[in-house]
C-alpha positions as CSV (number, residue, x, y, z in Angstrom):
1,X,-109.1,-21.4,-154.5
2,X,-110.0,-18.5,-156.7
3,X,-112.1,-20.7,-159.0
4,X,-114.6,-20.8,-155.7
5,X,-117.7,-18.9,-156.1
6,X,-118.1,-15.4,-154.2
7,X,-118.7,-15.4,-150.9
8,X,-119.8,-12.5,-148.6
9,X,-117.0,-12.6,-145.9
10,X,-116.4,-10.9,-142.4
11,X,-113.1,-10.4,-141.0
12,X,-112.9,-9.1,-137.4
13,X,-110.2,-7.5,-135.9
14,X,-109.5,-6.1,-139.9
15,X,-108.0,-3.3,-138.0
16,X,-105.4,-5.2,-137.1
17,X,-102.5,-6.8,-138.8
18,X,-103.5,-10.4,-139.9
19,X,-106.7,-9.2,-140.7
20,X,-106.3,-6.3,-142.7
21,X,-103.8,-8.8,-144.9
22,X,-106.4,-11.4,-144.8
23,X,-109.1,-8.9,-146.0
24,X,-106.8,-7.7,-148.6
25,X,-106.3,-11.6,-149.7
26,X,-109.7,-12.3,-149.9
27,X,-110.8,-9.3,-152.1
28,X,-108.2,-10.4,-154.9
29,X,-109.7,-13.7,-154.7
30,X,-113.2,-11.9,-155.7
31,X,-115.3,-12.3,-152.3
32,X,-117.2,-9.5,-151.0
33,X,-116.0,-8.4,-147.3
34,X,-116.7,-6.5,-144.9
35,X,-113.9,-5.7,-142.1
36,X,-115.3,-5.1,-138.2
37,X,-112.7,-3.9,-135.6
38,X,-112.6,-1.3,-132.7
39,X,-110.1,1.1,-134.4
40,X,-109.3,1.7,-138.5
41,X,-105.8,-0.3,-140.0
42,X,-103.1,1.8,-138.9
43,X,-100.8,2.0,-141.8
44,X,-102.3,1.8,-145.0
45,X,-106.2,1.9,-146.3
46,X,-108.5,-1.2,-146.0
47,X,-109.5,-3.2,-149.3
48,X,-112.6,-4.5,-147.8
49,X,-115.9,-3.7,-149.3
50,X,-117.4,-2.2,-146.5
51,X,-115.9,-1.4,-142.6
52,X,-117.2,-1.5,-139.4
53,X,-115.8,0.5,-136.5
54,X,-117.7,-1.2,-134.0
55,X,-117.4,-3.0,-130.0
56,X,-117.8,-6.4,-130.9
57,X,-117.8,-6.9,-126.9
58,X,-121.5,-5.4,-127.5
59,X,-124.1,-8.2,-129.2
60,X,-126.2,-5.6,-131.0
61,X,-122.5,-4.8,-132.9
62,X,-122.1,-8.7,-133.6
63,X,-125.5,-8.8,-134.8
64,X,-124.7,-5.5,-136.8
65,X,-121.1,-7.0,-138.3
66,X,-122.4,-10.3,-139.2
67,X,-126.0,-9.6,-141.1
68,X,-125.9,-11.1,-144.4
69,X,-122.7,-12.8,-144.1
70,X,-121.9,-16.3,-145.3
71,X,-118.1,-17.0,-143.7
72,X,-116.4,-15.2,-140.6
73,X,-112.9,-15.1,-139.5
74,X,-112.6,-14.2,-136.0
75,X,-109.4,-12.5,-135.4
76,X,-110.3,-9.5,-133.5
77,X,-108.9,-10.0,-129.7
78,X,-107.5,-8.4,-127.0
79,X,-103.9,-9.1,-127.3
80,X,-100.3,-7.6,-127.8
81,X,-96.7,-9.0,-126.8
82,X,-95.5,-10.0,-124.1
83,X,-94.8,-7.3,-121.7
84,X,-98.7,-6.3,-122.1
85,X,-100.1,-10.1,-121.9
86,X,-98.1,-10.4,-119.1
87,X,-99.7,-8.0,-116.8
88,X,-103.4,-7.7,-118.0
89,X,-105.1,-10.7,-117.1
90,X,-108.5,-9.2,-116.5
91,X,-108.7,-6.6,-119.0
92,X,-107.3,-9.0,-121.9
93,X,-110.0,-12.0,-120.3
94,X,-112.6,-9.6,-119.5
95,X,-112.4,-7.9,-123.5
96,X,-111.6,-11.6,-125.0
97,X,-114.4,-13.4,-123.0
98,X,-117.4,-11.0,-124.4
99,X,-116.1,-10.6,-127.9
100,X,-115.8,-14.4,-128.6
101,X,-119.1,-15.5,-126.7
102,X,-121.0,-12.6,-128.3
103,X,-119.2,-13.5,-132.3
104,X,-120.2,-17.1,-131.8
105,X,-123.6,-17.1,-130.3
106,X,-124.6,-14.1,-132.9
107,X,-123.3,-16.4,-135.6
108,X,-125.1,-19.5,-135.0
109,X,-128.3,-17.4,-134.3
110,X,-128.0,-15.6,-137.7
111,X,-127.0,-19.0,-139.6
112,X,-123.1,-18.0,-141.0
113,X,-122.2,-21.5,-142.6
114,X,-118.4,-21.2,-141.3
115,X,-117.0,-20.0,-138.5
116,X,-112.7,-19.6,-138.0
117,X,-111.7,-19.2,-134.8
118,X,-108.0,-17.5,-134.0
119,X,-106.6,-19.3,-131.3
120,X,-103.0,-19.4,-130.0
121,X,-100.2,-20.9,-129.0
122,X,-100.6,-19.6,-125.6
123,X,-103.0,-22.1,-124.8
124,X,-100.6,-24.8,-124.3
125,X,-99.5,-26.1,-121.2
126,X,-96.5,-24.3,-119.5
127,X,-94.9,-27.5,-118.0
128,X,-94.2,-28.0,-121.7
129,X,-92.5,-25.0,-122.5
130,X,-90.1,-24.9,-119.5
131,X,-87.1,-25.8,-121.8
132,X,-85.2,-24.2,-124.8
133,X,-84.6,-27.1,-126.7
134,X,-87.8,-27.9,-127.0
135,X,-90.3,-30.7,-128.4
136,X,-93.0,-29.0,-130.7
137,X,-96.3,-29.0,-129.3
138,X,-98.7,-30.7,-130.9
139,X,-102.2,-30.5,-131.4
140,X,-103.6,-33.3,-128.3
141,X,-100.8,-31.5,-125.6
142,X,-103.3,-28.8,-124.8
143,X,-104.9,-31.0,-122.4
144,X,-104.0,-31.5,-119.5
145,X,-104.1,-27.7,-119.5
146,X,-102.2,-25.6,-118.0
147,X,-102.3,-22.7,-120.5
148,X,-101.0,-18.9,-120.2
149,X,-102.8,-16.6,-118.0
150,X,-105.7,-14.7,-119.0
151,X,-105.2,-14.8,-122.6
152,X,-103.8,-18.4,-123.0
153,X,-107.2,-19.5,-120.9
154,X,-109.3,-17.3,-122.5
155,X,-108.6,-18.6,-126.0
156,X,-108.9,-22.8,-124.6
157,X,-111.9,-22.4,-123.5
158,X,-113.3,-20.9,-126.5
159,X,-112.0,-23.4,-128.6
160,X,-114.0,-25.8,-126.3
161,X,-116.7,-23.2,-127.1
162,X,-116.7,-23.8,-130.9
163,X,-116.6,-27.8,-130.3
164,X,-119.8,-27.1,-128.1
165,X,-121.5,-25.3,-131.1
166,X,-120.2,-27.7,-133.1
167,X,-121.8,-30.6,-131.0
168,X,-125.1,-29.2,-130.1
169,X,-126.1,-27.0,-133.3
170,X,-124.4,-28.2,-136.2
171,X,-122.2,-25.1,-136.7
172,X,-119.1,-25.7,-138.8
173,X,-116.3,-24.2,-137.0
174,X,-112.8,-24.1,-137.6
175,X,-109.9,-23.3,-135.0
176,X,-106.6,-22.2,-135.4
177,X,-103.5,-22.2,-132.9
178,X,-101.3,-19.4,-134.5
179,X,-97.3,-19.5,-133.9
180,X,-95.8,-16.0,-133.5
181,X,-96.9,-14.3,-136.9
182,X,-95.0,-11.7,-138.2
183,X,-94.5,-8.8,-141.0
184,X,-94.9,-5.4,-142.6
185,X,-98.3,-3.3,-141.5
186,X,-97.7,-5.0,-137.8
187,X,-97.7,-2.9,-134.7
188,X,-93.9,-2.5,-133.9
189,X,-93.8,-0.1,-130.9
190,X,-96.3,0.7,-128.1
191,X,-96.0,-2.3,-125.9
192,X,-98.0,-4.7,-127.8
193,X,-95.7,-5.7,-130.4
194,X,-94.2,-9.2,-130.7
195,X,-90.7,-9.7,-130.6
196,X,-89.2,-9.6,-134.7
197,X,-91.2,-6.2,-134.9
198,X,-90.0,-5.2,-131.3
199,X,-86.1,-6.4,-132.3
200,X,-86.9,-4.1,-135.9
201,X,-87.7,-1.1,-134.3
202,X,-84.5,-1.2,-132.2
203,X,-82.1,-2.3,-134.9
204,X,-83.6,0.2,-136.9
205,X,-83.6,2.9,-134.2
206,X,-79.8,1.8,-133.3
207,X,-76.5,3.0,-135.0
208,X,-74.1,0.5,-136.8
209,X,-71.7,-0.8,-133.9
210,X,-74.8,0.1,-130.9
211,X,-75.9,-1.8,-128.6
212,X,-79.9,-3.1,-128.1
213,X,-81.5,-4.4,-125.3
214,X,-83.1,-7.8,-125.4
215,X,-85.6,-9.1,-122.6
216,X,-84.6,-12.3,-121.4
217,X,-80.7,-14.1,-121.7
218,X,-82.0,-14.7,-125.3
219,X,-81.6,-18.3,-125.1
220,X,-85.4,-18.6,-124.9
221,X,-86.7,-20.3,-128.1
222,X,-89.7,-19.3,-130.7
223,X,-90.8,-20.0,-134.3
224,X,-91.8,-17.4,-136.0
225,X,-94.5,-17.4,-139.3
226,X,-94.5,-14.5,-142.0
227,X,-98.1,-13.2,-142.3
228,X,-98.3,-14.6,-146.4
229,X,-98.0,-18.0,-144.8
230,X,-100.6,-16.9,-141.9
231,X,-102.8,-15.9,-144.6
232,X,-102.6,-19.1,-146.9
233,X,-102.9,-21.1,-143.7
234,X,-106.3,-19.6,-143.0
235,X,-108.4,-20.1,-146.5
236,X,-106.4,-23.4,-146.7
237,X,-108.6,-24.2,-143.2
238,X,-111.0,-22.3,-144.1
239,X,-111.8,-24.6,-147.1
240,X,-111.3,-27.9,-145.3
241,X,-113.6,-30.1,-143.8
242,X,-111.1,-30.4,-140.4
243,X,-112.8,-29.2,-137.4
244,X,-110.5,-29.6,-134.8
245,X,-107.7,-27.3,-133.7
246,X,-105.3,-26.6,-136.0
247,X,-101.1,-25.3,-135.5
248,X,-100.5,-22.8,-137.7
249,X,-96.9,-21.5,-137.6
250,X,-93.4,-22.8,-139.0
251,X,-91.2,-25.7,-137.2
252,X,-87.8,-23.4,-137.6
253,X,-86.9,-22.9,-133.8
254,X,-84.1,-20.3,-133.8
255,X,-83.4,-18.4,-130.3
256,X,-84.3,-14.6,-129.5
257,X,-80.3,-13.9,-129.9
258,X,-79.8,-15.9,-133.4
259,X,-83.6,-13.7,-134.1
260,X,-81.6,-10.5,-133.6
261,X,-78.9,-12.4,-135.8
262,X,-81.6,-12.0,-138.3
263,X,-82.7,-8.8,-137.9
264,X,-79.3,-7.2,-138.0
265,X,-78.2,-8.9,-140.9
266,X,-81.0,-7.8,-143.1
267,X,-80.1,-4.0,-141.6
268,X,-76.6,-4.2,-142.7
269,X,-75.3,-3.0,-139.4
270,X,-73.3,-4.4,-136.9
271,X,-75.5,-4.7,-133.4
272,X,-74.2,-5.7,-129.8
273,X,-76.8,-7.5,-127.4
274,X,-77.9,-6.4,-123.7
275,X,-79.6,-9.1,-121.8
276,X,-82.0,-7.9,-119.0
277,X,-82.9,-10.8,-117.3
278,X,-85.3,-8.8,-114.9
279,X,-87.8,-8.5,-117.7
280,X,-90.9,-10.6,-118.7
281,X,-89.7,-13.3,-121.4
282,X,-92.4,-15.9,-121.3
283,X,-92.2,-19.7,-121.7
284,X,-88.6,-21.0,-122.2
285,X,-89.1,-22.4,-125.5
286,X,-92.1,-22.9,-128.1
287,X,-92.4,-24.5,-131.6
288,X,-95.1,-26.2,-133.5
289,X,-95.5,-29.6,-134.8
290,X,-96.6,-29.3,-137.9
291,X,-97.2,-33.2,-138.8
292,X,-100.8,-32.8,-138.4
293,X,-101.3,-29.3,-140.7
294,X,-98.9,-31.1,-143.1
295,X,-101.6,-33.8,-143.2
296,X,-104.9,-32.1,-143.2
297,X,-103.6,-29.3,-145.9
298,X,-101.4,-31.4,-147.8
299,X,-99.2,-27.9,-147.0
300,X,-97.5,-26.1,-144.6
301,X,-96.2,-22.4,-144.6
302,X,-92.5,-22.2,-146.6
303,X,-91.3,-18.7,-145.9
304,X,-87.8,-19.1,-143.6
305,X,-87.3,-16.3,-140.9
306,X,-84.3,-15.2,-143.1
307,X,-86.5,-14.3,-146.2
308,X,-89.8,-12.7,-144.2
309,X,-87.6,-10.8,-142.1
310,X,-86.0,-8.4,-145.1
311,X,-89.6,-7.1,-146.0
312,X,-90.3,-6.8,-142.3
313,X,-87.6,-5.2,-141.4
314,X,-87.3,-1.8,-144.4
315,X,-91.4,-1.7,-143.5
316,X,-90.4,-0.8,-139.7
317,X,-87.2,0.8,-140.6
318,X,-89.4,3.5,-142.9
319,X,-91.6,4.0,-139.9
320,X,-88.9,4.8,-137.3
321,X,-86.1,6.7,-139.5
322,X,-88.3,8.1,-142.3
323,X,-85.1,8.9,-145.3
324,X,-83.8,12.4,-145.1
325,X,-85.4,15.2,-147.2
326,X,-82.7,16.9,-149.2
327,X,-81.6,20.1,-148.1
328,X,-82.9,21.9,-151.1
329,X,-85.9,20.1,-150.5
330,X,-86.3,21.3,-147.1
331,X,-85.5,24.6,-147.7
332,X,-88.4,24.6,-150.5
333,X,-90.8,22.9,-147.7
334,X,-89.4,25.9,-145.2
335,X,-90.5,28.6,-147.9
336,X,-93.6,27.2,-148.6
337,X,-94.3,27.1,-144.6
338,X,-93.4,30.4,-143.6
339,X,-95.9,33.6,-143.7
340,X,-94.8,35.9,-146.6
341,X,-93.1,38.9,-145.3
């Protein structure tokens, strides 16, 4: 892939977390980007070329973000875990719905020659998802839909969107249905986090023996992808000639309890589970087929839960329980702080 000429790129939502890795990505490969989001990347400086705090709801900021730009990846969205998904239907549809129709419309008027589309797992049907044990979704099972609320529907329909472009003007689009991506620089507190970085921050936050609470009976089922693989996934799709939607995620189905498992074995402590069932915990069980990406990409991502999960987890820990300064070190900092007398 890096033998591939440069190419002036746009990644939306580069404030974000698979963004701002994806922009990282793409500047070693030797592209020229430009990043677009609503807010800056939270944790660490962005690599791209050039940044954009813009409102790509607005079209005169999609106009602005895509001028001169060859490819886009459209990852900026409305979105968050959960416990926020859960109980902001209009906001999340309202924000989703003018951001993508304004990205695509702007970029078939202003000629980009690709076009990625981040979709989700949340746009397949619940009646599917209704059991732990269950059989990974594939590609066709988004219809007949029945997908998540606000968000889940939001994304289906503009996936239908990029076909329609597709169809009608010749736009090269490519859509992808990302699995529960996860790993260092992602938010992990707040409300929108996903559930590794959610389980982090209170595995980090809890003493060796504590207890930490887990929505759900934790029987509910996910597979989780680490962001390397997320990002591989996307210039692998990126480069293809497949059009159609595309899983993205890992075929490893562990439970939320075996997940803080995980998460407590890469901490080194010893962590008791509370179950509270009264909480939002989402479809019963999710994982991705990944015969089709297998077949399309001649590839699929390789990074087990167990491995991605150590990075993930020291990143969060750092944030939450920053190491101890040494006395002598503090009292140093305290001198330096106080007024001379």
């Amino acid at each position: 892939m890096s033998n591939h000429p440069m190419k002036k790129i746009l990644v939306t939502g580069s404030g974000g977390f698979i963004g701002h890795h994806l922009a990282s990505r793409l500047k070693e490969l030797g592209h020229w980007v430009r990043g677009a989001d609503i807010k800056l990347p939270e944790y660490e400086m962005t690599k791209a070329d050039e940044f954009l705090q813009v409102d790509l709801r607005e079209r005169a900021s999609c106009a602005l973000a895509l001028r001169g730009i060859d490819e886009v990846y459209h990852l900026a969205a409305d979105m968050g875990g959960i416990g926020y998904i859960s109980q902001s239907h209009a906001e999340i549809t309202v924000n989703n719905t003018l951001m993508d129709l304004n990205m695509v419309a702007e970029a078939q008027k202003q000629g980009v020659k690709r076009f990625l589309y981040s979709s989700s797992a949340c746009v397949y049907p619940q009646f599917l998802q209704d059991d732990s044990n269950v059989t990974p979704l594939k590609e066709e099972d988004a219809f007949p839909a029945q997908p998540e609320e606000g968000y889940g529907l939001e994304k289906l329909y503009t996936e239908k969107l990029c076909q329609y472009f597709t169809e009608d003007y010749g736009m090269e689009t490519r859509v992808v249905r990302f699995h529960n991506v996860y790993g260092p620089l992602g938010t992990y507190d707040g409300g929108r986090e996903k559930a590794p970085a959610a389980i982090a921050r209170k595995v980090a936050l809890a003493p060796d023996g504590g207890g930490i609470e887990i929505w759900g009976d934790g029987k509910q089922t996910r597979s989780f992808m680490y962001v390397d693989d997320c990002v591989e996934g996307l210039l692998r799709l990126m480069a293809s000639k497949h059009r159609e939607p595309l899983n993205l995620g890992t075929d490893e189905l562990v439970t939320i309890d075996e997940l803080v498992d995980i998460v407590a074995e890469a901490s080194g402590k010893t962590i008791y589970k509370r179950h509270d069932i009264s909480k939002p915990q989402g479809v019963r069980g999710r994982n991705s087929d990944n015969s089709r990406l297998r077949q399309v990409l001649g590839w699929e991502p390789a990074i087990h839960l167990r491995e991605g999960i150590v990075p993930t987890y020291n990143w969060i820990q750092q944030q939450v329980a920053p190491p101890l300064v040494s006395a002598g070190a503090a009292g140093r900092m305290a001198a330096v702080a106080s007024p001379s007398r």
